[in-house]
N, C-alpha and C positions, 0 to 999 in steps of 0.2 A: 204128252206127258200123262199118267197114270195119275188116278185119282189120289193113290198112295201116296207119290211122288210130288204130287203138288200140297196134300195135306199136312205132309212133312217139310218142306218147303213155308207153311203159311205159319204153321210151327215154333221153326228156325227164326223169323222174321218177328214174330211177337214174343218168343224169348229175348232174341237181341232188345228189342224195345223196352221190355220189362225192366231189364238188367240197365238199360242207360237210365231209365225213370228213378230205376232206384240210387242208380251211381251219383247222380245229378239230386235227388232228393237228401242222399246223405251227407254229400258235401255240404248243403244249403243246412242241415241239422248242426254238421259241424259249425261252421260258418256264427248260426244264430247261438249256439252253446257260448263261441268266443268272447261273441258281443258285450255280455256282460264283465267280461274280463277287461277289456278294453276300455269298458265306463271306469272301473275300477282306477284305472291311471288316471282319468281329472280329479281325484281328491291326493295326489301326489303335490308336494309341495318342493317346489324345483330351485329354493333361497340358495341352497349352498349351490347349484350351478351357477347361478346370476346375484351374484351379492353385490352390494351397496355401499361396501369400506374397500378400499384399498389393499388393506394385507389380509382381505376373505378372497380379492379376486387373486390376488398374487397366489394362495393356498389352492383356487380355482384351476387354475393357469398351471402350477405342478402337479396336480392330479389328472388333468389333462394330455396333457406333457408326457409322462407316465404309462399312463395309459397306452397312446399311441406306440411309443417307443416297444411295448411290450407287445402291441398287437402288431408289429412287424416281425416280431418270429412266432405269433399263435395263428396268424392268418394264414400266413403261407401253409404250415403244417399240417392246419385242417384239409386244406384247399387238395395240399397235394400228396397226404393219407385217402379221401375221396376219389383222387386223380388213379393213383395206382391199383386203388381196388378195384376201380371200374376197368382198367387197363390190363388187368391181368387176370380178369372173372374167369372161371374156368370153360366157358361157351367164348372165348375168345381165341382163337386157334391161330389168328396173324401173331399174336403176342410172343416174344424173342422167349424163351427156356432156356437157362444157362444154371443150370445147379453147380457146375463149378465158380459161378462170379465168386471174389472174396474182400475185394480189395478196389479204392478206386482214390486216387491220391488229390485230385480236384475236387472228388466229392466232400470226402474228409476234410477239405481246409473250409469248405463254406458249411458244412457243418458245426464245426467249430469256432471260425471266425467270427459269422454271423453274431452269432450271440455273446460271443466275448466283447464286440462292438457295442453291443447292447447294452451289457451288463459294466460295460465302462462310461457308457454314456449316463447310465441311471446313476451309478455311483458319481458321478460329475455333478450330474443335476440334484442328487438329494446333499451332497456334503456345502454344496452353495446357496440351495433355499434352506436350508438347514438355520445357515450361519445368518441371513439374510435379515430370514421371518422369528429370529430368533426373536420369542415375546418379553426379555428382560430389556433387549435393544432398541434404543429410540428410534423413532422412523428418520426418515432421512426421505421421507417423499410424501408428499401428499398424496397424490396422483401420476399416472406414468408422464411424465417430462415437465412435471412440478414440484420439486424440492420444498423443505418445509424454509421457510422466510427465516433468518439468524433469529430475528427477531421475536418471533412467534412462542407463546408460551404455555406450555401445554394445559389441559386443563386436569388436574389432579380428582383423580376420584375412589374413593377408601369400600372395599367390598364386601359387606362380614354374611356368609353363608349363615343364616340361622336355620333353627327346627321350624316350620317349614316354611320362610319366607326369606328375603332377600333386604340386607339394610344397607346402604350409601350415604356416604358423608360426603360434604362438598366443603372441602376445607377453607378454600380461596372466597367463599362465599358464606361461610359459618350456617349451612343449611343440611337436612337429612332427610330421607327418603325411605321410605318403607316400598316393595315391586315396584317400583315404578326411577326409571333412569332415563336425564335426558342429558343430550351435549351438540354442542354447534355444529354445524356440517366446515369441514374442511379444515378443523382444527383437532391437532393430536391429544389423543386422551391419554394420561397413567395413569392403568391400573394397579392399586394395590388389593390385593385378594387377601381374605384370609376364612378364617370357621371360629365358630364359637362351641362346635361340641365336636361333631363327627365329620369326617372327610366326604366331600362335597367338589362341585364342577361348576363353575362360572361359563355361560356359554349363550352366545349371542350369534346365530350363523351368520346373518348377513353382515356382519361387525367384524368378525376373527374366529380364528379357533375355539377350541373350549381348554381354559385352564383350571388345575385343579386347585380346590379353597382346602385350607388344610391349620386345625386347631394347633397351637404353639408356633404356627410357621405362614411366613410373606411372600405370597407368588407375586409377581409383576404383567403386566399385559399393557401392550403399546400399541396404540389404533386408529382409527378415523374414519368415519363416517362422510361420504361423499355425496349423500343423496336424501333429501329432507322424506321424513313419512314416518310410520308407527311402527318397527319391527318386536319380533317375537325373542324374546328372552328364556334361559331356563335353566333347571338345574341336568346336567347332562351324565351324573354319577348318582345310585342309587343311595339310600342315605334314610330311611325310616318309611313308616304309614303315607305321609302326607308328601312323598319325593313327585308323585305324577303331577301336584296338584299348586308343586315350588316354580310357577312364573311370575313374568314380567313384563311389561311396557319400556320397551325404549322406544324414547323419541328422538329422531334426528330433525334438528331444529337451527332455522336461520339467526343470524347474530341477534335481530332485535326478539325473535320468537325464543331463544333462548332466555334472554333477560328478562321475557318477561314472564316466561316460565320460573327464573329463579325469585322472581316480586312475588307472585302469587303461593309458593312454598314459603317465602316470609310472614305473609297476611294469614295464610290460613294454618299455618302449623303453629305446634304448641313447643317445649321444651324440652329436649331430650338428655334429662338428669340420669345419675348412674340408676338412682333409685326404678326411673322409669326405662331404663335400659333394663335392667333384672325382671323388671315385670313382659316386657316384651321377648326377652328371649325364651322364655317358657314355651314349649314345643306348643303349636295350634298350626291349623291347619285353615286353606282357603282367606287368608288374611288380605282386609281391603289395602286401597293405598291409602296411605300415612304419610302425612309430611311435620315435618320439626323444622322450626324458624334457627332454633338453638341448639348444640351440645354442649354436653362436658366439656372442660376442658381435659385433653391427654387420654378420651373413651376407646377412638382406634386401638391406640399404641395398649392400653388397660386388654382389652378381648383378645388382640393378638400375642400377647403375652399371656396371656389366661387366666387375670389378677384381675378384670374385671366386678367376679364376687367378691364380700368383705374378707378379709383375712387368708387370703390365697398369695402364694409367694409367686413372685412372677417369673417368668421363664429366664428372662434376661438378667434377672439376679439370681435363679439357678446356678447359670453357666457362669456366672462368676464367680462363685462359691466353689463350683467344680475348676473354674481354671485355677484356683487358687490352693488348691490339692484338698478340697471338702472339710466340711464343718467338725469333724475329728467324732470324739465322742460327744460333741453337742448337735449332731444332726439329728437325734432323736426327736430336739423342739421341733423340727421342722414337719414331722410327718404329720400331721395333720394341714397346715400350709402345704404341702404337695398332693397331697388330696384332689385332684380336679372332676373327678367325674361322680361324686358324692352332692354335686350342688345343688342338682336336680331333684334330689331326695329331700336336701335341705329346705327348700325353698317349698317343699309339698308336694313334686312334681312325679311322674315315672320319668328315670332316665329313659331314653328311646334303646329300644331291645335291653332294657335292663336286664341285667343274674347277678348274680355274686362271681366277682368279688365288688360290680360295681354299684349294688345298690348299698351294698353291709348290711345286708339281714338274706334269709332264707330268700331260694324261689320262689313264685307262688306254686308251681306246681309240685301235686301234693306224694309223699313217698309213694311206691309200689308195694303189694302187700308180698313182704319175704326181704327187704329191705332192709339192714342192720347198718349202721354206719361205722365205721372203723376205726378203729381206737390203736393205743399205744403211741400216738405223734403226738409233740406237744401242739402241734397244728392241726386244726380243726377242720373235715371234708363233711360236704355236704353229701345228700343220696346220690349225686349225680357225680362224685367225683372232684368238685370245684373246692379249690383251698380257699378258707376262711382265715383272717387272722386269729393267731394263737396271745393268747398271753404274756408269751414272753414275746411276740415278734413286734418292738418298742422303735425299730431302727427303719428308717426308710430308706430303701434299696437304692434308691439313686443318691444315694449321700454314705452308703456304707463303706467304708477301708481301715485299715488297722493302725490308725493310732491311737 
């Protein structure tokens, strides 16, 4: 061999080497890039896979379910979209050519079938956990192949979504709770949900669903807790400033670790009068637990009806007024009783995202210079466009008709 011949040869031989050093070094670059990604999933929080009530695993178990059902026609697809590209690459020259194919009457039925199967199965499966998991319906199971006992008496418990904290009444027990919820392990809880200003989500994952808390209106939520420990509560609908910072403690607790959970909110709370219901609803933020030995009587039913401030007409004598074909030309008294989201103001407060027409005074934010506000209405706009009440507007719109 020529000295040439071998020099290009020794060459060849340490290029190849280079190129595997570098092939194998970039993998290992990639590889250590990953790692960090990888850490990233141990601060993943995997409750709603593995929950600890009954109608979170049944909610589990249809997303599951689901799931699968759907990756029986996405799997295949991928698999044999993959299949055919590599099968028909243009350096594959065994591969059949048939520019006339057009048609193929087997292929078309499992094309079609397939997912019509699917799409029947899912509609099967969602119209039946649908009706099942329905949250206004009482359970009818503790656990899979333990029905709840005739006997058995749920335990009631009252939900009021505040600005930004969470309150609980335990009727059965004449006790109240500020963050902080606990109930017996393997006994049925009803939930009554509601809001005291703006629309909010009641949401416990290892518990249930998330339902929404909603001002003038009563959600229901039915459930159970099967597993004693401390789970994470929250608000799961956006809802003002202090929405990230609206949790809770629930406890899932044994018969006697219950009771004496409920001794200890006796001993150490104080009295939850309307007086100190109005002080507590005033929007704050990061609020401790709070316990009341006591309430009002009739507080629930007062907030859910949104007649808990003084001199506010309550919802449920609204709709009576209105079933009764409306207060005539004497619904005027009423506009100020229909008034509910002025309370806030009343009380010294900012509403959360206040404007006009909810605060009844200007924005804060101040005109633009070129600004002229608009005249000739006997209704009054503000620079931004927002109607103000006019003078003559005496009559409140949810009580107006022509008698």
């Amino acid at each position: 061999m020529s000295i040439a011949a071998a020099t290009s040869a020794l060459a060849t031989r340490a290029g190849r080497a280079i190129r595997s050093r570098s092939l194998r070094g970039s993998r290992t670059l990639r590889g250590a890039l990953l790692l960090p990604l990888f850490c990233l999933l141990a601060g993943c929080n995997m409750v709603v896979m593995q929950p600890s009530g009954d109608v979170a695993m049944q909610q589990r178990n249809l997303v599951l379910a689901s799931t699968g059902l759907m990756l029986l026609i996405i799997v295949p697809v991928i698999v044999l979209t993959l299949l055919f590209a590599w099968h028909y690459r243009a350096s594959n020259k065994s591969a059949t050519y048939d520019p006339d194919w057009h048609h193929s009457t087997q292929l078309e039925v499992v094309i079609w079938a397939a997912p019509l199967v699917i799409i029947i199965a899912l509609g099967a499966l969602t119209w039946i956990s649908t009706h099942t998991l329905d949250p206004f319906r009482p359970l009818a199971r503790i656990e899979p192949g333990r029905p709840v006992p005739a006997e058995t008496k749920p335990l009631e418990v009252e939900v009021v979504a505040l600005d930004w904290k969470w309150l609980f009444f335990y009727p059965e027990y004449g006790v109240a709770t500020v963050n902080e919820l606990a109930a017996p392990v393997n006994r049925p809880i009803t939930f009554k949900i509601t809001a005291s200003s703006v629309m909010n989500a009641f949401y416990v994952p290892a518990l249930a669903g998330m339902i929404y808390a909603m001002p003038g209106m009563e959600t229901k939520l039915h459930a159970v807790i099967n597993k004693a420990g401390v789970y994470e509560g929250l608000s799961s609908h956006y809802s003002g400033s202090g929405f990230s910072r609206m949790n809770f403690k629930f406890h899932g607790l044994d018969a006697g670790g219950f009771d004496a959970w409920v001794a200890k909110v006796k001993a150490e709370g104080k009295d939850l009068s309307r007086e100190a219901y109005l002080e507590l609803e005033r929007p704050s933020e990061r609020e401790p637990v709070r316990y009341y030995a006591s309430f009002a009587h009739g507080l629930f039913g007062s907030i859910s009806n949104m007649c808990a401030f003084p001199g506010k007409m309550c919802m449920n004598e609204m709709m009576k007024i209105d079933a009764a074909g409306g207060a005539g030309v004497h619904s005027h008294e009423n506009r100020e009783r229909l008034r509910y989201d002025n309370r806030h103001v009343q009380q010294g407060d900012e509403a959360p995202g206040a404007t006009v027409p909810a605060t009844g005074r200007a924005p804060r934010s101040e005109p633009q210079p070129g600004d002229t506000p608009p005249a000739g209405d006997h209704q009054g706009h503000d620079h931004r466009g927002h109607s103000t009440p006019g003078p003559n507007d005496s009559v409140a719109p949810a009580q107006r008709n022509n008698n």
